[in-house]
C-alpha positions as CSV (number, residue, x, y, z in Angstrom):
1,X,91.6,112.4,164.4
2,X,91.4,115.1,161.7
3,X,94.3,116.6,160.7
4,X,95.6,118.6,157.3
5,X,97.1,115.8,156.1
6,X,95.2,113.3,153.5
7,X,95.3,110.1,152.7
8,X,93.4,107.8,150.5
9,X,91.8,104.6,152.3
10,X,94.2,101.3,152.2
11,X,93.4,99.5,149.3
12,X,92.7,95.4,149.5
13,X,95.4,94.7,146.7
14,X,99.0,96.3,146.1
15,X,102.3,96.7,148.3
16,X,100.7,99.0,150.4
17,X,99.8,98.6,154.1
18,X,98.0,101.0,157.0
19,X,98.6,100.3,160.6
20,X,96.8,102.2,163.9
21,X,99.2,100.4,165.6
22,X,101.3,97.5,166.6
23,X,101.6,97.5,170.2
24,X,101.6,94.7,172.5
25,X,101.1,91.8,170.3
26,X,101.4,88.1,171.1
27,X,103.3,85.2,169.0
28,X,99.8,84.4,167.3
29,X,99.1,87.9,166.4
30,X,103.0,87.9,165.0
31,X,102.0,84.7,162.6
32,X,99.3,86.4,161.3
33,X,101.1,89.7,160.6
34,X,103.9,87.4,159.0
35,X,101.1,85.6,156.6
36,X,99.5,89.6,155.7
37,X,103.1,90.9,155.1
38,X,103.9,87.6,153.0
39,X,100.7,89.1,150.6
40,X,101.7,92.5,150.4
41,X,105.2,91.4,149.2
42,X,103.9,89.2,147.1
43,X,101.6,92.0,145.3
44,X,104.7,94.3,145.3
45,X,107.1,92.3,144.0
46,X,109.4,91.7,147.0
47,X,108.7,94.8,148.4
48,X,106.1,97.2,150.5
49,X,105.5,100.2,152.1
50,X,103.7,99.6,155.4
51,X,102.4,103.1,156.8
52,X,102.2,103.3,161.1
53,X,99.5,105.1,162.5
54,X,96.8,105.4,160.0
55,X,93.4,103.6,159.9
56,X,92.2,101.6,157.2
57,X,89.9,104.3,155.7
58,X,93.2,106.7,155.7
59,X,92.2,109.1,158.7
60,X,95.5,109.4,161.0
61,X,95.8,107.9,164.5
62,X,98.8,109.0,164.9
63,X,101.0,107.3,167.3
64,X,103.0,108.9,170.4
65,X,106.8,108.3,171.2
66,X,106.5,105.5,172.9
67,X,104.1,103.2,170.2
68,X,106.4,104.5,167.6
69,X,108.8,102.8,169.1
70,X,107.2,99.5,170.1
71,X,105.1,99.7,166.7
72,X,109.0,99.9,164.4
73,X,110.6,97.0,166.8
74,X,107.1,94.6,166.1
75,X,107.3,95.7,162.6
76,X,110.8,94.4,162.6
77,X,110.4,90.8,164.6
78,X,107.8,90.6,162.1
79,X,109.9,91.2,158.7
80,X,112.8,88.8,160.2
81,X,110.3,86.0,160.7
82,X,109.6,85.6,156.8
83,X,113.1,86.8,156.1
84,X,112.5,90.2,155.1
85,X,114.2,94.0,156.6
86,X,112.6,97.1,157.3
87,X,114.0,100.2,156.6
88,X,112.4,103.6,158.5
89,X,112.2,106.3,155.1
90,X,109.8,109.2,157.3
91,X,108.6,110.1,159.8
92,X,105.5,112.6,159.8
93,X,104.3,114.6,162.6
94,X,100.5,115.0,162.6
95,X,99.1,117.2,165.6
96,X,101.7,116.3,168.2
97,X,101.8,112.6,167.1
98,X,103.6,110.8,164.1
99,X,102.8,108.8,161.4
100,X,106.2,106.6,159.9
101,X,106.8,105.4,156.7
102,X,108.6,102.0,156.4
103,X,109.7,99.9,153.5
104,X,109.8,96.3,153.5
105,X,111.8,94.3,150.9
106,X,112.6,90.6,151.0
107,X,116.1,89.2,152.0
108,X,116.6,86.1,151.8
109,X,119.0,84.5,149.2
110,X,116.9,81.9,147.9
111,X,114.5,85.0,146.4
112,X,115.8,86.5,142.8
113,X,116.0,90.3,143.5
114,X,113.0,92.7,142.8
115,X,113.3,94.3,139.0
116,X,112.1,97.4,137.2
117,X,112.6,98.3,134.2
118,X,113.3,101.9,132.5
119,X,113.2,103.2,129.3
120,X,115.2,106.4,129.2
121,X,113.9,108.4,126.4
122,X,114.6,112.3,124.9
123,X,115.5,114.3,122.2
124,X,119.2,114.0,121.5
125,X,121.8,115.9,124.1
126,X,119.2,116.2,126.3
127,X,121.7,114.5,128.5
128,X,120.3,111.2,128.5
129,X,123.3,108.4,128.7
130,X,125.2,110.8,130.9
131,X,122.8,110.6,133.6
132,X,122.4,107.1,133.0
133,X,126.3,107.0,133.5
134,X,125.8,109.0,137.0
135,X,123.1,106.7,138.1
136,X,125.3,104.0,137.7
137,X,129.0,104.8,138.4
138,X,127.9,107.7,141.3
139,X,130.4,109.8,139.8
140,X,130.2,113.2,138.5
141,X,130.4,114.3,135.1
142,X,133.5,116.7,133.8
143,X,131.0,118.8,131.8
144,X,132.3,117.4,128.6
145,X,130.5,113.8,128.6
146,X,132.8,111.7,130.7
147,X,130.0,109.5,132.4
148,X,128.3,109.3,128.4
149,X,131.8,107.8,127.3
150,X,131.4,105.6,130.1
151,X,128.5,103.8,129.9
152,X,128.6,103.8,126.0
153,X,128.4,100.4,123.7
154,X,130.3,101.1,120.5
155,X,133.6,103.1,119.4
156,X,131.3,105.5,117.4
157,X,129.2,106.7,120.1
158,X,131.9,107.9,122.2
159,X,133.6,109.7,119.7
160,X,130.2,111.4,118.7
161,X,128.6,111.2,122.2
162,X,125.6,110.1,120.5
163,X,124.0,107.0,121.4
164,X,122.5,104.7,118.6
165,X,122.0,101.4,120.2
166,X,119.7,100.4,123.0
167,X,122.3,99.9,125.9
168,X,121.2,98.2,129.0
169,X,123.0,99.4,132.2
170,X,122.0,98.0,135.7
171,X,121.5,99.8,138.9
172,X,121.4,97.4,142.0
173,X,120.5,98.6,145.4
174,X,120.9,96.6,148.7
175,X,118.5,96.2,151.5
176,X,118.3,99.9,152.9
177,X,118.2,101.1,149.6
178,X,122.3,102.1,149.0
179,X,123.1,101.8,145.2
180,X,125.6,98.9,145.7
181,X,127.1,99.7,141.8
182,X,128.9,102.8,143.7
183,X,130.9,100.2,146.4
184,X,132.1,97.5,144.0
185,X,135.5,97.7,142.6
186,X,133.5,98.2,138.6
187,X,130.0,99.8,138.9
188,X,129.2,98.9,135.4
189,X,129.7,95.0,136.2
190,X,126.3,93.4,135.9
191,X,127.3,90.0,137.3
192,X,128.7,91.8,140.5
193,X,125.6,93.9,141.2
194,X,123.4,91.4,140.0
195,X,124.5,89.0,142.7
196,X,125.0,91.4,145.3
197,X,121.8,93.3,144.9
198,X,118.5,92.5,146.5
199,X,116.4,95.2,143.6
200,X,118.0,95.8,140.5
201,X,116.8,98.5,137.9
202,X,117.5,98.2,134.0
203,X,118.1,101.6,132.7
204,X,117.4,100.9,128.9
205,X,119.0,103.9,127.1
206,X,117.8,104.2,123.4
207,X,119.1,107.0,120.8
208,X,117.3,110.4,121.3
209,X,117.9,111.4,116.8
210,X,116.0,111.0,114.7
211,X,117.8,108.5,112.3
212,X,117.5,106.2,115.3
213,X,114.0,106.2,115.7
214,X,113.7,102.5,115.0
215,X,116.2,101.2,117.5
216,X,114.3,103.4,120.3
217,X,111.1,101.7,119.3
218,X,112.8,98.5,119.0
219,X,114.3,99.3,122.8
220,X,110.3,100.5,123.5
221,X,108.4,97.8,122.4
222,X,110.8,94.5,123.7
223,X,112.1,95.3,126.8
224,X,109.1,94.8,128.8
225,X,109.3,98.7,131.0
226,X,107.4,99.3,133.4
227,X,108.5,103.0,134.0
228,X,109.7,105.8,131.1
229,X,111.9,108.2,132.3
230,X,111.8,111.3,130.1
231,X,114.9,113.2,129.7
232,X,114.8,117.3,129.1
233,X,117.8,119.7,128.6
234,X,117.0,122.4,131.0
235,X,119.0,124.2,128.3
236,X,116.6,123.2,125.3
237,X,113.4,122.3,127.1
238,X,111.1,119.4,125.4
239,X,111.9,119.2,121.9
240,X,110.4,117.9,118.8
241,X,111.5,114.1,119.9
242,X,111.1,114.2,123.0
243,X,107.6,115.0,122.6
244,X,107.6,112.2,120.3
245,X,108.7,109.4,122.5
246,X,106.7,111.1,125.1
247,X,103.5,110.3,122.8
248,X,104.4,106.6,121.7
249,X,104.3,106.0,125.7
250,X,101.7,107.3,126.5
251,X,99.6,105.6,123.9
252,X,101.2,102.6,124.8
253,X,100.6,103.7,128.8
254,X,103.7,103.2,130.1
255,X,104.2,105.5,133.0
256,X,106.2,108.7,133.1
257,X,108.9,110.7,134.9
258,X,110.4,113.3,133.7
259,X,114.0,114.6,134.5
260,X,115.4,117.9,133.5
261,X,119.4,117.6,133.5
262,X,122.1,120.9,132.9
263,X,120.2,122.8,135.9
264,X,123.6,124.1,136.4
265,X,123.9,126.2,133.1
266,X,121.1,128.1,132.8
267,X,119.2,130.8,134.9
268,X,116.7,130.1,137.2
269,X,114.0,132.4,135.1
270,X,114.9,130.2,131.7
271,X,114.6,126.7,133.5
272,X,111.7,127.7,135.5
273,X,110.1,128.7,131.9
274,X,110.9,125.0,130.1
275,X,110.1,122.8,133.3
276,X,106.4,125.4,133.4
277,X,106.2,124.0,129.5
278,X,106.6,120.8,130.7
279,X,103.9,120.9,133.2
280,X,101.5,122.0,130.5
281,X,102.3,119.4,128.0
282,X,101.8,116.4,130.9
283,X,98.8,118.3,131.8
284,X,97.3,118.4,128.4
285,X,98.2,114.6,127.9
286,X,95.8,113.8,131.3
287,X,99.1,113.3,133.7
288,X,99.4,115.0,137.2
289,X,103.3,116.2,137.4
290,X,104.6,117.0,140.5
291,X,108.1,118.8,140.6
292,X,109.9,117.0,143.4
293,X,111.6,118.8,145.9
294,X,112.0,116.4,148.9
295,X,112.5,113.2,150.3
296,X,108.9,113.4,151.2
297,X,107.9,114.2,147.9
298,X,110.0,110.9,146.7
299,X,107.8,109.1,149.2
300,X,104.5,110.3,148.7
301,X,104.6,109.9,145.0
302,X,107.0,106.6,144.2
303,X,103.9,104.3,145.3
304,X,101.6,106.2,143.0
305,X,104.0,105.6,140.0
306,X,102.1,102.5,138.9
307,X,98.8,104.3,138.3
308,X,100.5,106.3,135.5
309,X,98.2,109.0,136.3
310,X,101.2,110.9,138.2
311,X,104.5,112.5,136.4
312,X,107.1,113.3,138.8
313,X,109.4,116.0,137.4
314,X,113.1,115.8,139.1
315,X,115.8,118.7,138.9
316,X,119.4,117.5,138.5
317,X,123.0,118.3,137.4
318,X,125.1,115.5,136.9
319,X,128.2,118.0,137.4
320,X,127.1,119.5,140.5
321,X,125.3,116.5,142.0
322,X,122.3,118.5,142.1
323,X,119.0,116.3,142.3
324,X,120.6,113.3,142.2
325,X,120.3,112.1,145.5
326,X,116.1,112.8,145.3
327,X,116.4,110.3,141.5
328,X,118.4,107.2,143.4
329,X,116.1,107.3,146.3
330,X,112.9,107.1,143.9
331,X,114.3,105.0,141.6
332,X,115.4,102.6,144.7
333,X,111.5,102.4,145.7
334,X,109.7,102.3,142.3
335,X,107.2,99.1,142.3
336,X,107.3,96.3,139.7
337,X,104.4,96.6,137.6
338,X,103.5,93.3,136.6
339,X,103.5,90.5,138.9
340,X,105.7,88.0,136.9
341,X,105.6,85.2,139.6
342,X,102.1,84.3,138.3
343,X,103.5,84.9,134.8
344,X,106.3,81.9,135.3
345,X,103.1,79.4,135.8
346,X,102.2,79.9,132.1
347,X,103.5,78.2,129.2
348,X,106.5,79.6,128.2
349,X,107.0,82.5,125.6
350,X,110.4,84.5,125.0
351,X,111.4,86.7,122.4
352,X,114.7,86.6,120.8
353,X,116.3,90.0,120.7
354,X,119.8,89.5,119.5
355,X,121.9,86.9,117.8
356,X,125.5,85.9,118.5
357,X,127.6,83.4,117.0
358,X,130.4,82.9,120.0
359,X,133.9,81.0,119.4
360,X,133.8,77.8,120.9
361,X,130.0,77.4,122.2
362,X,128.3,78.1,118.8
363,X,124.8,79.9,118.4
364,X,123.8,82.4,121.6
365,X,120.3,83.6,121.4
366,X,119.0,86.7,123.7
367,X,116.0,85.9,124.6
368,X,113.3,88.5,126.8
369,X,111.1,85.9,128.7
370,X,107.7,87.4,128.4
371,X,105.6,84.4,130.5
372,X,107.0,81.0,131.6
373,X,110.2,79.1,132.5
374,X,113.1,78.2,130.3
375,X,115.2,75.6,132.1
376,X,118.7,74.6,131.0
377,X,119.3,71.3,129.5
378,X,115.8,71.2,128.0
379,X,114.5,71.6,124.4
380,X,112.2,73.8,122.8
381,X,110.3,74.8,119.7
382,X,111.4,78.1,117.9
383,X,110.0,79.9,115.1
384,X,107.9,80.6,112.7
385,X,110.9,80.3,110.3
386,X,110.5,81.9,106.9
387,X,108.5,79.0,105.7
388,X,106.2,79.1,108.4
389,X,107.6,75.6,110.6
390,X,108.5,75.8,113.9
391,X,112.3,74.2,114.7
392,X,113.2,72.2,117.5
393,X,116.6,72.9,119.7
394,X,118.2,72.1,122.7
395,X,119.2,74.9,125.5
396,X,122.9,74.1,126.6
397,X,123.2,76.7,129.3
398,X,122.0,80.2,130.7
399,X,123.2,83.4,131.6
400,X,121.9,86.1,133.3
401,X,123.3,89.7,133.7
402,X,126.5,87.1,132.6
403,X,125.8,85.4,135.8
404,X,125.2,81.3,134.9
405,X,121.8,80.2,135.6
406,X,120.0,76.9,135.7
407,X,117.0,79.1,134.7
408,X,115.2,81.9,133.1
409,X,111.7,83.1,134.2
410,X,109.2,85.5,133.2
411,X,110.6,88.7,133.1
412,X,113.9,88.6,132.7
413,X,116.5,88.6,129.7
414,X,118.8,85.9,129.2
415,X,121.7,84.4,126.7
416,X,121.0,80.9,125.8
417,X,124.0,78.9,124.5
418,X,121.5,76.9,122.0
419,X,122.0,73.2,119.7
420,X,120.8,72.2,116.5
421,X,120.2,75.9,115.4
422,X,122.7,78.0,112.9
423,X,122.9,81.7,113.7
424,X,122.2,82.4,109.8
425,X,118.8,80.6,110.4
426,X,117.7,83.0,113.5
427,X,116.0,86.2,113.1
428,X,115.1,89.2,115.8
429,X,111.5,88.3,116.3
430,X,111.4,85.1,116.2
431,X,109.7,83.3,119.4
432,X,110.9,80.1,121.9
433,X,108.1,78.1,122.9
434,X,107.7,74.9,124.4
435,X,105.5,73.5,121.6
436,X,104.8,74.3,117.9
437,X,102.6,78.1,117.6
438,X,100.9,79.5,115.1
439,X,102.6,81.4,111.8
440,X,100.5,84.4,111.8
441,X,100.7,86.1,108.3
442,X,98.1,89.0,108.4
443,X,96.6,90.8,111.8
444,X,93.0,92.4,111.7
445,X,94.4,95.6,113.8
446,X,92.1,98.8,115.6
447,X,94.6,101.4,114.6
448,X,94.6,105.1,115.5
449,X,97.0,107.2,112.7
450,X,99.1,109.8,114.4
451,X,100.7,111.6,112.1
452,X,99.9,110.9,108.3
453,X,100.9,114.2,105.8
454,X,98.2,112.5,103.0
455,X,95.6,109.8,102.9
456,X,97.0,106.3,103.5
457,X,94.6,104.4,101.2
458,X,94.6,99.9,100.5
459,X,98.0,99.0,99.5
460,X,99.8,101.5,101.7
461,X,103.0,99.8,102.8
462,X,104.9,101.0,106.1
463,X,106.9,99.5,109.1
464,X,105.5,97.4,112.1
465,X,106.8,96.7,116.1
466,X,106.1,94.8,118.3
467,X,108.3,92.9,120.5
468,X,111.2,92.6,118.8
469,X,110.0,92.2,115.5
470,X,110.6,94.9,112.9
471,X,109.0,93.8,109.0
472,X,107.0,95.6,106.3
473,X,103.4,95.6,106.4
474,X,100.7,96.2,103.9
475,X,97.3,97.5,104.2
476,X,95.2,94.9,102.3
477,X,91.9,95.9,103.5
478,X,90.5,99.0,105.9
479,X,87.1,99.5,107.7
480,X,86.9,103.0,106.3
481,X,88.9,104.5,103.1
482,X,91.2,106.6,103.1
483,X,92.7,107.3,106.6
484,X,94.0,110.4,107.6
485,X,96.0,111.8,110.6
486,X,93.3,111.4,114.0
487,X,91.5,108.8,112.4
488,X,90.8,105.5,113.9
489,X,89.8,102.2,112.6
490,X,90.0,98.2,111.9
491,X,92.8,97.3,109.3
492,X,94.1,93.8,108.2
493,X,97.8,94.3,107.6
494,X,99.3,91.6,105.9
495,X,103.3,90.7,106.3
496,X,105.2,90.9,103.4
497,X,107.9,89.0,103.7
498,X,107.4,86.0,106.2
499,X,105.4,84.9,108.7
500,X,105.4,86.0,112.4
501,X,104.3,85.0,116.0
502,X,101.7,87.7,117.3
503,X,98.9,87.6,119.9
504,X,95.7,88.8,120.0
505,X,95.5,92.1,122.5
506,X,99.4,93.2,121.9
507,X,99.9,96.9,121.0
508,X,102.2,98.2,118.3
509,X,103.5,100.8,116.5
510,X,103.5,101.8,112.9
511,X,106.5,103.7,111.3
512,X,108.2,105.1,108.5
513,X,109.6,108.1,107.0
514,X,106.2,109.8,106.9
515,X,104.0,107.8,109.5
516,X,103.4,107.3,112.9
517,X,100.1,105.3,114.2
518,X,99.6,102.9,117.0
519,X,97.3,99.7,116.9
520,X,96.0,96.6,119.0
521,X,95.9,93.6,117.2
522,X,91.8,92.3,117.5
523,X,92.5,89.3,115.4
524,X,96.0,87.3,114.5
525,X,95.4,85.3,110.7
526,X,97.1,82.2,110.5
């Protein structure tokens, strides 16, 4: 049946599903459904889109009144067998017939709710933790930053309304897609939304100044996100870092969604001309945006997110109420981007991000879990300590989003009430692993300089991320001499200070007052 309307052909792999049409089907033909849907959750984290009346190479079938119907009832007798619910998000007509859009997302208790992770990014006032504060709470801001002062971590940044930490708020959504933060009693309590959500979304909001370039990278490089959501005053337009944390995820090929807030206090011709500006710098960078408009813009382009190739561009005031609507429904169905169930089979490797020393348990270590398992009651190795061993402790118990836990798997960020371990003797950076690593102290590194204003020549010393490791490095030997700003090559930087935990294949960034350059490490020295 040819029709205006185009879409791709249904891919083997993803969340993704195309059905002609489910219409008198036996209990057999239900198993196998059940055992296909069971797959496409898996690939999609908990969740898929199944798409009624299309063919597998994308033409439509389209499907009358009547097998829309039966097709949406089968659909659902199908989800309930493996414990799953459907949800209904479109319904296209095509030439007289209709082609529906459905979202399936698992429901059972025993299954830890679906994640993804955001790193909300911007140039300062751009508006960034008071959308964040909207998302969350589903209350409007006074114009003044009421929702900023809401969501902030410290004293200091609500009497400057200037974020300078990485704060991570949660967004949970139940399982027809409702924010459930916006129906409990506090919407910012993470135990509470963690428990009662069946998806939950970190919103990691880093500083948008300058002087707090190294806490966003810090936020950038260890909190595993799958998705970057770009901030822009409608006011300002994209300013000088903005574009800069737009170009550190790029190269590091984290997706990108852009959201223009203050649509409310400027004219139409002035926002039209920043969101145009926009356009051309995604362009220019090799994205597709899309300004989104509809529900059926959320729906075409939220399973395309993954890609990276598209850059949905969202309109909002979070006085008005503008937009925000179109940003909880996408957020609601962005996909997970890695598959971390197959990640919890490999040996264990977490990150510590944060060190407490807590009155009456002792030394609390927050850990992101990049592959494997952490159970409680078990030990571990962790290090390299500055003399290069690896030390062996004893997790007491787990939290999660403060909730306790008898476990921590890939992919999620935990508190660890630790023994045999003095906070003094812990350090952002260091790694848990369930037997003695490496101490790597010099990486052979492809590295492409960004923004150099000299020649950086042997000796050159500057800052390193990755993870959530932050030390000097020098450059103690370079595949071509000097480097400039565009050039690319192989480096050995060599840690100045102590030894570190790094693989082979991780990306990073290099930084200080006067540089910017992004690498891959080819080769980790021991």
């Amino acid at each position: 049946m040819k029709s205006g309307v185009e879409f791709p052909a249904e891919s083997d792999t993803g969340p993704v599903e195309y059905k002609s049409a489910l219409t008198r089907v036996n209990d057999e033909r239900v198993e196998k459904l059940a055992s296909q849907m069971k797959y496409r959750l898996f690939e999609g984290g908990g969740e898929a889109i199944y798409v009624l009346g299309l063919n597998d190479d994308g033409t439509v079938r389209g499907l009358s009144k009547d097998e829309e119907e039966e097709s949406v009832r089968i659909l659902d007798t199908v989800a309930k067998r493996i414990g799953a619910c459907i949800r209904v998000l479109d319904r296209r007509e095509v030439s007289g017939r209709y082609v529906v859009r459905v979202l399936v997302r698992l429901s059972r208790e025993e299954n830890p709710p679906s994640q993804v992770n955001i790193i909300v990014v911007g140039n300062v006032d751009a508006g960034k933790s008071t959308t964040v504060g909207t998302l969350c709470t589903g209350m409007l801001d006074d114009g003044r930053g009421s929702n900023m002062r809401r969501v902030a971590r410290y004293a200091h940044e609500i009497i400057t309304g200037r974020t300078s930490s990485v704060v991570v708020r949660v967004v949970g959504f139940d399982m027809l897609g409702r924010p459930v933060n916006w129906g409990v009693p506090n919407p910012l309590d993470e135990a509470q939304i963690y428990l009662s959500a069946k998806k939950v979304v970190y919103l990691v909001d880093v500083g948008g100044h300058e002087r707090y370039l190294r806490t966003a990278l810090r936020g950038l490089m260890s909190k595993f996100p799958d998705y970057a959501m770009l901030v822009v005053a409608s006011n300002t337009g994209l300013q000088v870092m903005g574009r800069e944390h737009l170009g550190v995820c790029v190269a590091l090929q984290i997706p990108v969604f852009v959201v223009f807030t203050k649509i409310d206090a400027v004219s139409p011709e002035v926002g039209k001309r920043y969101v145009d500006e926009t356009l051309e710098v995604l362009r220019r960078l090799g994205k597709k945006p899309l300004v989104v408009k509809s529900s059926r813009d959320v729906y075409d382009v939220a399973p395309l997110m993954a890609s990276g190739r598209v850059a949905p561009v969202f309109l909002v005031s979070n006085t008005t109420g503008a937009g925000v609507e179109l940003l909880t429904e996408f957020m609601n169905l962005l996909p997970p981007r890695k598959r971390w169930s197959e990640l919890e089979k490999k040996p264990l490797l977490a990150y510590v991000t944060d060190i407490y020393n807590v009155r009456g348990v002792g030394t609390v270590l927050a850990v992101a879990v990049e592959r494997g398992i952490i159970r409680e009651n078990s030990s571990y190795y962790l290090g390299p300590v500055r003399d290069g061993t690896w030390r062996r402790i004893k997790v007491k118990s787990i939290h999660i989003n403060r909730v306790p836990s008898s476990l921590a798997r890939a992919g999620e960020e935990a508190t660890l009430a630790v023994a045999d371990v003095e906070s003094g003797d812990v350090e952002k950076g260091l790694v848990l692993a369930e037997t003695p690593l490496y101490a790597v102290r010099s990486i052979i590194a492809d590295v492409l300089i960004l923004k150099h204003p000299t020649t950086i020549r042997n000796g050159y010393q500057t800052v390193l991320h990755v993870h959530s490791i932050r030390t000097p490095v020098e450059f103690s030997w370079m595949e071509k001499e000097p480097m400039r700003t565009g050039d690319r090559g192989l480096v050995r930087l060599t840690f100045m200070l102590r030894p570190w935990y790094v693989e082979e294949g991780e990306k990073f960034i290099l930084r200080d007052s006067r540089t910017r350059a992004i690498g891959t490490v080819i080769k980790a020295e021991y």
